[in-house]
C-alpha positions in Angstrom: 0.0 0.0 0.0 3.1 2.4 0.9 5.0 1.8 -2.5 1.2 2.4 -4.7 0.3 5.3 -2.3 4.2 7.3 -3.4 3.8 5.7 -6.8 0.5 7.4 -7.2 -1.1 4.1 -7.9 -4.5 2.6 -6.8 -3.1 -0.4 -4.4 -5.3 -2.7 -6.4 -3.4 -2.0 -9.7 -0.2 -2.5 -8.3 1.1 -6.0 -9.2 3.3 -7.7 -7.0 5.4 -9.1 -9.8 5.5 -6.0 -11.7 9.5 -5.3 -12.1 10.2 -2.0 -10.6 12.4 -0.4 -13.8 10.4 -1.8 -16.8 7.0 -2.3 -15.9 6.7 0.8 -13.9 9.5 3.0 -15.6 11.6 3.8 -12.6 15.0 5.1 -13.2 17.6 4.9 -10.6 16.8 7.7 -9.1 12.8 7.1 -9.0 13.9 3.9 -7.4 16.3 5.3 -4.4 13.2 8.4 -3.6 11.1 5.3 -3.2 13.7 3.2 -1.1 14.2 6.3 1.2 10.4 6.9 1.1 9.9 3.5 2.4 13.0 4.1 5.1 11.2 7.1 6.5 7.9 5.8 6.4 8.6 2.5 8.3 11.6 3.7 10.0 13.9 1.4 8.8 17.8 1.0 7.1 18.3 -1.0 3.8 22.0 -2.3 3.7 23.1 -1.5 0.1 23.5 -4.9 -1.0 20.2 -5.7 -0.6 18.8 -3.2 -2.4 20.8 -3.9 -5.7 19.1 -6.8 -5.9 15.5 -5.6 -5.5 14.1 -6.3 -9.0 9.8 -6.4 -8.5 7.8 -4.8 -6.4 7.6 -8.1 -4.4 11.3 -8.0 -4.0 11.0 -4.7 -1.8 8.1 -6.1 -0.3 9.5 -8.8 1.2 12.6 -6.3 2.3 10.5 -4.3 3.9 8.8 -6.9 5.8 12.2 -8.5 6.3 13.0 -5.6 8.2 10.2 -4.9 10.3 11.2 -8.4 11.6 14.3 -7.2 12.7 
């Protein structure tokens, strides 16, 4: 719901195996405004090498989550 409600999407239009840079045309720097947005939001720290491997937006689902477990 976060990553629709930056993207501007309807939550129910957001597929979880869209991919991040071709389905929904995020450049790099789309991508790292939505990383940070999702940082502040859940008040949480990516390490770098996990987020060069985020792909979909189930990828950074499940990193978010993974987080939050922490």
């Amino acid at each position: 719901k976060a990553i629709a409600e930056h993207l501007a999407l309807n939550p129910e239009d957001l597929d979880r195996e869209a991919l991040l840079k071709e389905d929904l045309n995020l450049g790099l720097i789309e991508l790292n405004d939505l990383i940070a947005f999702l940082s502040h939001r859940f008040n949480i720290t990516f390490e770098a090498e996990d987020v060069e491997n985020v792909r979909k937006v189930e990828d950074l689902v499940s990193l978010v989550e993974d987080n939050l477990l922490d």
